[in-house]
C-alpha positions in Angstrom: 1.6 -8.7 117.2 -0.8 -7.7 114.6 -1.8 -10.2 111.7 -1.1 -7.7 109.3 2.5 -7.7 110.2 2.6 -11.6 111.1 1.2 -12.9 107.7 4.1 -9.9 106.1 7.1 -11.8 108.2 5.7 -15.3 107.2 5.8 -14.0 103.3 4.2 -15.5 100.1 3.7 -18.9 99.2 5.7 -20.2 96.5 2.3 -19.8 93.9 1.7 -16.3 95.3 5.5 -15.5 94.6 4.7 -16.7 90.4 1.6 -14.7 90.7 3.4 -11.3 91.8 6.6 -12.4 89.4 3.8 -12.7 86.5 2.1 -9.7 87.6 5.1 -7.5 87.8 5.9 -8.6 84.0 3.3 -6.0 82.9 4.6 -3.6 85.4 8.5 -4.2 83.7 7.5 -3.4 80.2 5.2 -0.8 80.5 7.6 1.2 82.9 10.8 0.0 80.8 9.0 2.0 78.3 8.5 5.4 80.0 12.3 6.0 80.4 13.9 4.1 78.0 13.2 6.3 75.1 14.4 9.0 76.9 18.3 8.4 75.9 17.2 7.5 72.3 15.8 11.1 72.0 19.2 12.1 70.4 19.2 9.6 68.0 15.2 9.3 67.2 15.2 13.1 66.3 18.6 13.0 64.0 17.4 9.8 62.4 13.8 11.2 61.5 14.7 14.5 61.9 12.3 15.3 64.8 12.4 18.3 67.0 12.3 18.9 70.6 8.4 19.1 70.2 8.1 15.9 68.0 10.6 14.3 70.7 8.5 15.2 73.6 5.1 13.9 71.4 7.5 10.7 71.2 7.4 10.5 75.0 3.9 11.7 75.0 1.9 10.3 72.6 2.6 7.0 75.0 1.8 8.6 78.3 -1.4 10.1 77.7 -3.1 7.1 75.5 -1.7 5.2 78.8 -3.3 7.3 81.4 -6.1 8.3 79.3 -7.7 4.5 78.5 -6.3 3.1 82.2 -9.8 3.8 84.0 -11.8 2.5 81.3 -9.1 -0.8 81.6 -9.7 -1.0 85.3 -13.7 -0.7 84.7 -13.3 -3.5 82.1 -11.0 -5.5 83.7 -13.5 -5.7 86.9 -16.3 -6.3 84.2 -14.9 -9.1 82.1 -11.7 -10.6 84.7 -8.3 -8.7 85.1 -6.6 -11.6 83.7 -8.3 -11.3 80.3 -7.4 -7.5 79.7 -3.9 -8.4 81.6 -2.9 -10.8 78.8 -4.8 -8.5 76.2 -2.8 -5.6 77.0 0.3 -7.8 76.6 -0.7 -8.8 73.3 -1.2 -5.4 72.0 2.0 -3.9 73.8 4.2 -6.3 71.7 2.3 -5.9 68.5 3.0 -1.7 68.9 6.6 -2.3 70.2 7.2 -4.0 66.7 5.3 -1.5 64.6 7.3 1.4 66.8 11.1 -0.5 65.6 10.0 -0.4 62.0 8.8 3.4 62.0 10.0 5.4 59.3 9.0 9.1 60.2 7.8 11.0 63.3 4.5 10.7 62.7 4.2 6.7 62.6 6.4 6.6 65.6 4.1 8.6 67.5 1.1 6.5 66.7 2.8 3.7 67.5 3.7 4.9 71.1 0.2 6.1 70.9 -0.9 1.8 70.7 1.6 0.7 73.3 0.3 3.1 75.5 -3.1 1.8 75.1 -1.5 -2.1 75.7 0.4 -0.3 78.8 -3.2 1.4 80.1 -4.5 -2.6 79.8 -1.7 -4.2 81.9 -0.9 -1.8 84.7 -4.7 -1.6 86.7 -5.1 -5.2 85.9 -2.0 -6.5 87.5 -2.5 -5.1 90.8 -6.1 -6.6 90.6 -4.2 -9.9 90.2 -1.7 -9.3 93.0 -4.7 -8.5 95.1 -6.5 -12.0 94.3 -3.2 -13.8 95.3 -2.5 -12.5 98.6 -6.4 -13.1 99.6 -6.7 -9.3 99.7 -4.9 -9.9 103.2 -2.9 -6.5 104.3 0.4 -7.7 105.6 1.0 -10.1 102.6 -0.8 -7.8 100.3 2.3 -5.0 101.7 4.8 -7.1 100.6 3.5 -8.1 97.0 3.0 -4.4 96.1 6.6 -3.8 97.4 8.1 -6.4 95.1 5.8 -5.6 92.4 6.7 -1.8 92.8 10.5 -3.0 92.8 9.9 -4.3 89.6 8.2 -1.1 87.9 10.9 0.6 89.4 13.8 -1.0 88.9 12.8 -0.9 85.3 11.8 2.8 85.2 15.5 3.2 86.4 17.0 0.5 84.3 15.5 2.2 81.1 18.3 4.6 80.1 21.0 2.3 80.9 19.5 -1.1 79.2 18.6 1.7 76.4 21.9 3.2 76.1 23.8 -0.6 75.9 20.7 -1.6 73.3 21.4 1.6 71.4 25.4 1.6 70.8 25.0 -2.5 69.9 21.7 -2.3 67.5 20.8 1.2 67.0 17.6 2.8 68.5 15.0 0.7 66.8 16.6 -2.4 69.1 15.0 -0.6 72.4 11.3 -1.8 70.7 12.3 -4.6 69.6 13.3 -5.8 72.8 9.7 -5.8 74.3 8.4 -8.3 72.0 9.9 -11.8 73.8 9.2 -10.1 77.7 5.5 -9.6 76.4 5.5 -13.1 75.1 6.9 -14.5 77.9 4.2 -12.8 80.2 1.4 -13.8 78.2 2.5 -18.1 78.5 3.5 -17.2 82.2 0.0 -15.7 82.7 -1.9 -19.0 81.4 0.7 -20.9 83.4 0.0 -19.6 86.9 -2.7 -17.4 87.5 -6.1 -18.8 87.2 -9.3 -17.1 85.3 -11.3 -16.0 88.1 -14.7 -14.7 86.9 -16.1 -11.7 88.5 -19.2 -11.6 90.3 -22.5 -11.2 88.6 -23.2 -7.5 89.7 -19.7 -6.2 88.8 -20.1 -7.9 85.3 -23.7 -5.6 84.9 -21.5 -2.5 85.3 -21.3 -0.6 81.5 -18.6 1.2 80.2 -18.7 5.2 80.4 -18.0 5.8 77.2 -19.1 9.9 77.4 -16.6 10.0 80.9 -13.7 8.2 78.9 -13.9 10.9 75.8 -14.2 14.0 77.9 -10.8 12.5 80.0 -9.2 11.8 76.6 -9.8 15.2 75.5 -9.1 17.4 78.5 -5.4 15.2 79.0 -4.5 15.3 75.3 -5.7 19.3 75.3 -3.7 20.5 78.5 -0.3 18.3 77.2 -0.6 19.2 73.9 -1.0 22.9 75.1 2.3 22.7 77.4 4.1 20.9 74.6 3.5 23.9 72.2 3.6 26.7 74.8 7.7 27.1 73.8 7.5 27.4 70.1 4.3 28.8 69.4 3.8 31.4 72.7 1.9 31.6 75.1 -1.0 33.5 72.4 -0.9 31.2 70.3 -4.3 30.2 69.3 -3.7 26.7 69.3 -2.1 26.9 72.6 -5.2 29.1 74.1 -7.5 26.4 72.4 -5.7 23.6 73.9 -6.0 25.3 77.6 -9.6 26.3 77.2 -10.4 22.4 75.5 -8.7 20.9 78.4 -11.0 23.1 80.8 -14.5 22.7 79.2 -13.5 18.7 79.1 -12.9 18.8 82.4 -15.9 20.5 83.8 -18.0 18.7 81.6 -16.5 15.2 82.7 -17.0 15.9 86.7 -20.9 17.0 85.4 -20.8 13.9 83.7 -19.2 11.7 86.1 -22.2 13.0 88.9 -25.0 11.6 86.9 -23.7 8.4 85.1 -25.4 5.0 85.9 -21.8 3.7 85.9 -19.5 6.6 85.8 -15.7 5.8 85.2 -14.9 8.1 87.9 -16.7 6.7 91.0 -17.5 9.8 92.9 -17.8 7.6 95.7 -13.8 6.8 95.8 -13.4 10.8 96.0 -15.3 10.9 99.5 -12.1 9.1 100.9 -9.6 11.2 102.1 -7.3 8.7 102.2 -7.8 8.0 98.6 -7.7 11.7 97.4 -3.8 12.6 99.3 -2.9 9.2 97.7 -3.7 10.0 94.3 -2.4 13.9 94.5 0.3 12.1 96.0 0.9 10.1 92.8 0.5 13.1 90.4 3.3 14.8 92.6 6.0 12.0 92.7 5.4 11.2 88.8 4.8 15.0 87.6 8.5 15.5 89.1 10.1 12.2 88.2 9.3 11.5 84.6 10.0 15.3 83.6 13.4 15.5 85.2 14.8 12.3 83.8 13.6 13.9 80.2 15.3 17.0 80.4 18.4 15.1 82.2 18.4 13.3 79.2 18.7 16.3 77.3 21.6 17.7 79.7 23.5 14.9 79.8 23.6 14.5 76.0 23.0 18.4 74.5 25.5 19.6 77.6 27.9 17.7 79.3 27.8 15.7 75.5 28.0 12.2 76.3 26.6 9.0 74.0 23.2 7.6 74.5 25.4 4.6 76.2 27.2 6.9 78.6 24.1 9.1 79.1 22.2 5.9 80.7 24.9 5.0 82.5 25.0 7.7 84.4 21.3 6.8 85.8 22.7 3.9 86.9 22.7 5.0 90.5 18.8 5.5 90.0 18.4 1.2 89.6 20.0 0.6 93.1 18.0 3.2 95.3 14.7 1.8 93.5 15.4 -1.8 94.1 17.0 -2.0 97.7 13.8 1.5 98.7 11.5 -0.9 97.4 12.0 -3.9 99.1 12.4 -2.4 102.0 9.2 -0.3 102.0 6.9 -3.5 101.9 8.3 -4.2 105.5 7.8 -0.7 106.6 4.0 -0.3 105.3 3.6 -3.6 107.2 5.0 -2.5 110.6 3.9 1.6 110.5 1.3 2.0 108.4 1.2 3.6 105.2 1.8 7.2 106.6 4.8 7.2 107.9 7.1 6.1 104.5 5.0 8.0 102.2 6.2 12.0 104.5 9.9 10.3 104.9 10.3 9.4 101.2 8.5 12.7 99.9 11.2 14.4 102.0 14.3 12.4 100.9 13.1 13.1 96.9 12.7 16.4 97.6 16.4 16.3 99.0 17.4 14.7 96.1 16.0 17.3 93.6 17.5 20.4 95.7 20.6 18.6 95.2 19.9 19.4 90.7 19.6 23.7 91.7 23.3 23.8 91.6 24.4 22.2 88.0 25.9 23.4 85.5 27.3 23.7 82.3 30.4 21.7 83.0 29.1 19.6 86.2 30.6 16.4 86.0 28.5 13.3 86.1 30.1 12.1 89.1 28.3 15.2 91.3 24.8 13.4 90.1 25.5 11.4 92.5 23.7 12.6 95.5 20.3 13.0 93.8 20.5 10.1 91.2 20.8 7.9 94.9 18.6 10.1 96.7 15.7 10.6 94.0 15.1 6.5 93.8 15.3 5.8 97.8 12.5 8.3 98.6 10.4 7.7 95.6 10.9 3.8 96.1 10.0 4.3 100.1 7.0 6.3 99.2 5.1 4.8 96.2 4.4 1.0 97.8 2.8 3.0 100.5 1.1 5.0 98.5 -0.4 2.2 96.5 -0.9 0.2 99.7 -3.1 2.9 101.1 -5.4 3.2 98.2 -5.9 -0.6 98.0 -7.2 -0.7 101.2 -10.0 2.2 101.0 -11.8 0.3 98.3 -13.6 -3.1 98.6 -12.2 -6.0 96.3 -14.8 -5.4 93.5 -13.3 -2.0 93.2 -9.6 -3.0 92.8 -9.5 -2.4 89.4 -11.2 0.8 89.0 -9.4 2.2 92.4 -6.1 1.3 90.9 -6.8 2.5 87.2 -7.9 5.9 89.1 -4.6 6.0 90.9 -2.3 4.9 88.2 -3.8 7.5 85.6 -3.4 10.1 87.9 0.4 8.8 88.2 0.6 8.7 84.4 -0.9 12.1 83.7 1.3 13.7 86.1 4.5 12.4 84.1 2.5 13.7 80.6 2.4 16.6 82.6 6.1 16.5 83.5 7.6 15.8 80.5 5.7 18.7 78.8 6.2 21.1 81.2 9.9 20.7 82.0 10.3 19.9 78.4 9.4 23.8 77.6 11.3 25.0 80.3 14.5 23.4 78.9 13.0 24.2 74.9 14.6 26.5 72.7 14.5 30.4 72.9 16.7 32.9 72.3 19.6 32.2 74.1 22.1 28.8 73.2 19.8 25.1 73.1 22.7 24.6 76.1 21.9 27.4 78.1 18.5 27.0 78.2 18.9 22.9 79.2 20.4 24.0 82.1 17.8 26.9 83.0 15.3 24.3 82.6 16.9 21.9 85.3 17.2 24.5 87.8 13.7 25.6 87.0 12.4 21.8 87.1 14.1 21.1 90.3 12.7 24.1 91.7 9.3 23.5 90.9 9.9 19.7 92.3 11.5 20.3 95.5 8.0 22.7 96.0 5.7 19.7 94.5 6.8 17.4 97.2 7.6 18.8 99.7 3.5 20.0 99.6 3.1 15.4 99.2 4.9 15.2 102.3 2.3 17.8 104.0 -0.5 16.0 102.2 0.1 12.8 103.5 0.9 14.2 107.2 -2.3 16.2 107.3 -4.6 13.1 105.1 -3.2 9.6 105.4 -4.4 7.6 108.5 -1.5 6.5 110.9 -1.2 3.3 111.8 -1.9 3.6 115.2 -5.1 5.2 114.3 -6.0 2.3 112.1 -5.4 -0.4 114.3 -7.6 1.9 117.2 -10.5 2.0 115.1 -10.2 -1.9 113.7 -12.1 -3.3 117.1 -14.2 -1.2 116.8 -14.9 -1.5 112.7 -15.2 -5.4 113.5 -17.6 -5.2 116.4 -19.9 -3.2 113.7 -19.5 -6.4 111.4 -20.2 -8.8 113.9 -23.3 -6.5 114.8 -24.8 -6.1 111.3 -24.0 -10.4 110.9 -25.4 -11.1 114.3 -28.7 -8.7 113.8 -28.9 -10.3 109.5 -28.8 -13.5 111.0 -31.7 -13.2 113.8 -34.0 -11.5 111.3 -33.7 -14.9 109.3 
């Protein structure tokens, strides 16, 4: 039997469970947030009398500042210690979850998600970098942490619209901020409490911060999501829309020119020469592009359609909560017996499933036929993402946890910017009923997500190393070491 798989079985020590319990506290609230706004939408935009654009800025203005600022947090948190912009990201994340409760218009509640996105972008690199210092950067144990700590996240993403809808009919929407201010302060004294401040090494503390890199990925997100966000009401001519799309481009060239000649560029080009790496993170985009766009305009459907209260909206999702937690769990044990591969193709295939499922609703579909994919959606998605973190983790060394990570997760984050934008405008107004076109918009968004991943599941078939391969090429990766140690240590 293979240590990997041994030191999985034997689990985590009682210290290593706090850790990963601690760890998954910044997972909880910055996911919580992604989807619980969602079934306020309804009562946000009547309150402060937002449209669908503002609505989707609402959801937005949060996912880009997240995914936009996350690889300068995993540069810094290598720099300066994970734990430090870990409980730093908390701090901030409860501040803006206040200041988001007390809004009074559209425009403060948008620069308000705009903060907690930037305490979100903190947390989420940094408290995989901490799960990885617990578990001794071993890969069995390592396996398992990232499958509870992925539980967490997505039990939580699921969880959103239901804890939302329950917060919303006792409190009112404000209430689903609010809540965010004792979980952040319970993660900060829980982070002081368990997890020690471990101090990087001298050469990873030299590394500077790319501030030209970070601008140009700030710009070229922002332009592309504003553009989609605006491509229903303004038109496709628009010349704010063309700017956005043309921004977005020039950005983006310029950052990969950028990023090729920076002393300490935010984008490693070194990470991109992996090809395990590079299907993980198109991997991420995929599962998050189709995830955190559907549940938007579901949210829509479920309250603009079939007309049901914030409360009974989230309970629908409720089905979503139990696939995540029970997928989760149980793909920690998988990565750890087959490998990374294998769960990453079976759960892209069982999402996939579970969007086809969303081409035949309706106007009068009752909840009870969302079923199927509400159950479906979360197993393959919770199968898949563990592994999919669990293979990028082990392409980089240690001292590149945090950037790696970052890299990974604000590809995740931009797809779901990306989602929410472009499913958003296909379920927009036009000039057909605001009901008629929500349902166009799910069929269209199903469509384009059944086609998404079921190109993942080819992705990681054709890029992801199998475990068999792996543990071929391990004797033969260790005789190296021992060969480059043995030959060091004659020389001296």
């Amino acid at each position: 039997m293979n240590s990997n798989l041994s030191s999985a079985r034997a689990g985590l020590s009682t210290r290593q469970a706090l850790i990963v319990t601690t760890a998954s506290m910044g997972f909880v609230v910055s996911q919580l947030d992604v989807t619980i706004v969602n079934v306020a939408l309804a009562s946000i935009g009547r309150d402060l009398h937002a449209s669908v654009a503002g609505l989707q800025w609402t959801v937005d203005a949060y996912a880009l500042a997240f995914a936009a600022l996350m690889l300068s947090a995993g540069v810094l948190g290598d720099r300066f210690g994970a734990r430090r912009l870990f409980v730093a990201g908390l701090m901030l994340f409860g501040v803006a979850s206040a200041a988001c409760g007390f809004a009074m218009d559209a425009t403060q509640l948008v620069a308000a998600r705009a903060l907690q996105g930037i305490g979100a972008a903190a947390m989420l690199p940094n408290s995989l970098v901490l799960l990885n210092q617990a578990c001794g950067h071993d890969d069995g144990l390592r396996a398992r942490a990232v499958g509870l700590w992925t539980a967490a996240g997505g039990v939580s993403i699921a969880a959103g619209p239901i804890v939302g809808g329950l917060l919303i009919a006792a409190f009112g929407w404000r209430s689903i901020f609010w809540v965010n201010v004792p979980l952040c302060v319970a993660g900060i004294v829980a982070t002081y409490v368990w997890i020690a401040d471990k101090k990087p090494e001298q050469q990873v503390q030299a590394r500077g911060i790319d501030l030209p890199g970070q601008i140009l990925a700030t710009v070229a997100l922002t332009g592309f999501v504003g553009a989609m966000i605006e491509l229903r009401p303004l038109g496709l001519a628009h010349p704010l829309v063309i700017g956005g799309i043309a921004v977005a481009l020039l950005a983006a060239v310029a950052l990969v020119l950028v990023e090729r000649r920076a002393s300490a560029p935010m984008l490693p080009p070194a990470l991109f020469r992996d090809r395990t790496f590079n299907s993980a993170t198109v991997f991420g985009i995929c599962v998050n592009l189709t995830y955190y766009g559907m549940v938007f305009v579901l949210s829509l459907y479920l309250q603009r359609v079939l007309g049901h209260s914030p409360l009974e909206a989230g309970l629908a999702f409720l089905p979503l909560t139990g696939g995540f937690l029970l997928s989760n769990l149980a793909s920690g044990v998988v990565v750890a017996r087959f490998g990374s591969r294998l769960p990453m193709i079976v759960g892209a295939l069982i999402d996939a499933a579970g969007f086809a499922a969303l081409l035949f609703v309706n106007a009068s579909t009752p909840v009870l036929a969302l079923l199927l994919p509400f159950l479906l959606i979360p197993t393959g998605m919770g199968l898949a993402v563990p592994a999919m973190t669990t293979a990028v983790l082990g392409t980089v060394a240690p001292d590149r946890a945090g950037t790696a990570s970052a890299v990974l997760n604000t590809a995740r984050q931009a797809g779901g910017a990306i989602g929410v934008a472009a499913f958003g405008a296909l379920a927009s107004h036009s000039a057909m009923a605001e009901s008629a076109q929500i349902v166009i918009g799910v069929k269209a968004s199903a469509g384009v997500s059944v086609a998404l991943l079921l190109f993942a599941a080819v992705l990681a078939w054709r890029a992801v190393e199998s475990k068999r391969a792996k543990d071929d090429a391990a004797p033969e990766a260790i005789s190296v070491k021992c060969a480059v140690k043995c030959g060091t240590g004659a020389r001296h």
